[in-house]
C-alpha positions as CSV (number, residue, x, y, z in Angstrom):
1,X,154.6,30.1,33.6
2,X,152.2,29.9,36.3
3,X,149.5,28.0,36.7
4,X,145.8,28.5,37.9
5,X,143.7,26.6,40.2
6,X,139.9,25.1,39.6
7,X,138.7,28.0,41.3
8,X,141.0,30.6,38.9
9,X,143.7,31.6,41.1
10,X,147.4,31.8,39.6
11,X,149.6,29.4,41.1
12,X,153.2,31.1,41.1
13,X,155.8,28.6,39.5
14,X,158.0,28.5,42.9
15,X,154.6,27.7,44.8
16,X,153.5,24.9,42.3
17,X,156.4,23.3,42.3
18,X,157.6,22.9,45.8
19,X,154.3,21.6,46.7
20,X,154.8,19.0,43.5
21,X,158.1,17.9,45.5
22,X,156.1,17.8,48.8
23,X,153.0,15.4,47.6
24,X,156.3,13.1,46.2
25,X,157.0,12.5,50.1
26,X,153.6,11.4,50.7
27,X,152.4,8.2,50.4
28,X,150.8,8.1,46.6
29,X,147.1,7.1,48.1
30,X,147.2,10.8,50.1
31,X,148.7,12.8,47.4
32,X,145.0,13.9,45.8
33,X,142.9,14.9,48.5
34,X,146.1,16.3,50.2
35,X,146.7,18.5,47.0
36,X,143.0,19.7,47.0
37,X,143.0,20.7,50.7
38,X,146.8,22.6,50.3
39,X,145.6,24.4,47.2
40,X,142.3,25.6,49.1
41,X,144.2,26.2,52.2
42,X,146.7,28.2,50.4
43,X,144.3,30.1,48.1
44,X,142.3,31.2,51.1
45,X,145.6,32.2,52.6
46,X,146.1,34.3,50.0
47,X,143.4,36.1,49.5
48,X,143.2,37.6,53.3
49,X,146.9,38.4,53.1
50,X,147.6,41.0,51.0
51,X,151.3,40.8,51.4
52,X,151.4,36.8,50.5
53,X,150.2,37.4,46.9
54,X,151.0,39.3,43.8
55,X,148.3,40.5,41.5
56,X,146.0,37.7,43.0
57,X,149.0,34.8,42.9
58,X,149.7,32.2,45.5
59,X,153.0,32.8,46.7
60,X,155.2,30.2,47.9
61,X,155.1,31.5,51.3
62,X,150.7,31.0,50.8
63,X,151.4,27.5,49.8
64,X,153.7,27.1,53.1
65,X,150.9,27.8,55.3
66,X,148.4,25.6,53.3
67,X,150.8,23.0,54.2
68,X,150.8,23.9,57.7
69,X,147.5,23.8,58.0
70,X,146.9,20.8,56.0
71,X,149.4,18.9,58.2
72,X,147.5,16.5,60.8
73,X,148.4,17.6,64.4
74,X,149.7,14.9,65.5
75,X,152.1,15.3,62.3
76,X,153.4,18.9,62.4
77,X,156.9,18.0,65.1
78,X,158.3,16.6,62.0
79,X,157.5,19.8,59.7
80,X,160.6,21.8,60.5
81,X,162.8,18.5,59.6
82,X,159.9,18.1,56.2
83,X,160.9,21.8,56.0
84,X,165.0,21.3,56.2
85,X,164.9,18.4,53.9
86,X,163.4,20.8,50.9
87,X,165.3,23.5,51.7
88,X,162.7,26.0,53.5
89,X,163.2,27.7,57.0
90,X,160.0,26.4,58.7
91,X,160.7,29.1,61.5
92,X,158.6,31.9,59.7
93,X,155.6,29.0,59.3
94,X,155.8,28.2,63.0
95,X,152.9,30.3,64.5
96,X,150.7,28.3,61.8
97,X,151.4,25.1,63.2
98,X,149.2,25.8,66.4
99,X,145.8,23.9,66.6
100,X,142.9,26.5,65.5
């Protein structure tokens, strides 16, 4: 069953949960505001990429990039080992890694 956001977008289950096994990583102190900015991130994500969502659904892929984005600079050399260690491919995520 998915869940929906604050701002009534559908979380799918795959999406939800992966970033649930993410925030464990993070020191508890971060894992609020870090959840708010990866679920905005994401959702925003979403919305301007058509093929990233289903029936207006975050997609794991849309949570991904939230991360990414999320992710302070000086932080995002350790995502493809972050990546690795849950069992995601961070090559397809790499062009979101650059500074905007």
């Amino acid at each position: 069953m998915s869940i929906t956001s604050a701002g009534g977008t559908r979380w799918a289950d795959d999406a939800n949960d992966k970033l649930a096994a993410f925030l464990a990583d993070l020191p508890e102190e971060q894992r609020v505001e870090r959840e708010d900015a990866v679920r905005r991130s994401a959702e925003a994500f979403a919305r301007g990429q058509s093929r990233y969502q289903l029936a207006d659904m975050v997609s794991l892929e849309a949570m991904c990039v939230g991360w990414v984005r999320t992710t302070p600079t000086a932080e995002r050399a350790n995502l493809p080992t972050f990546f690795a260690r849950h069992g995601l491919d961070f090559a397809s995520f790499e062009e979101y890694a650059a500074p905007r």
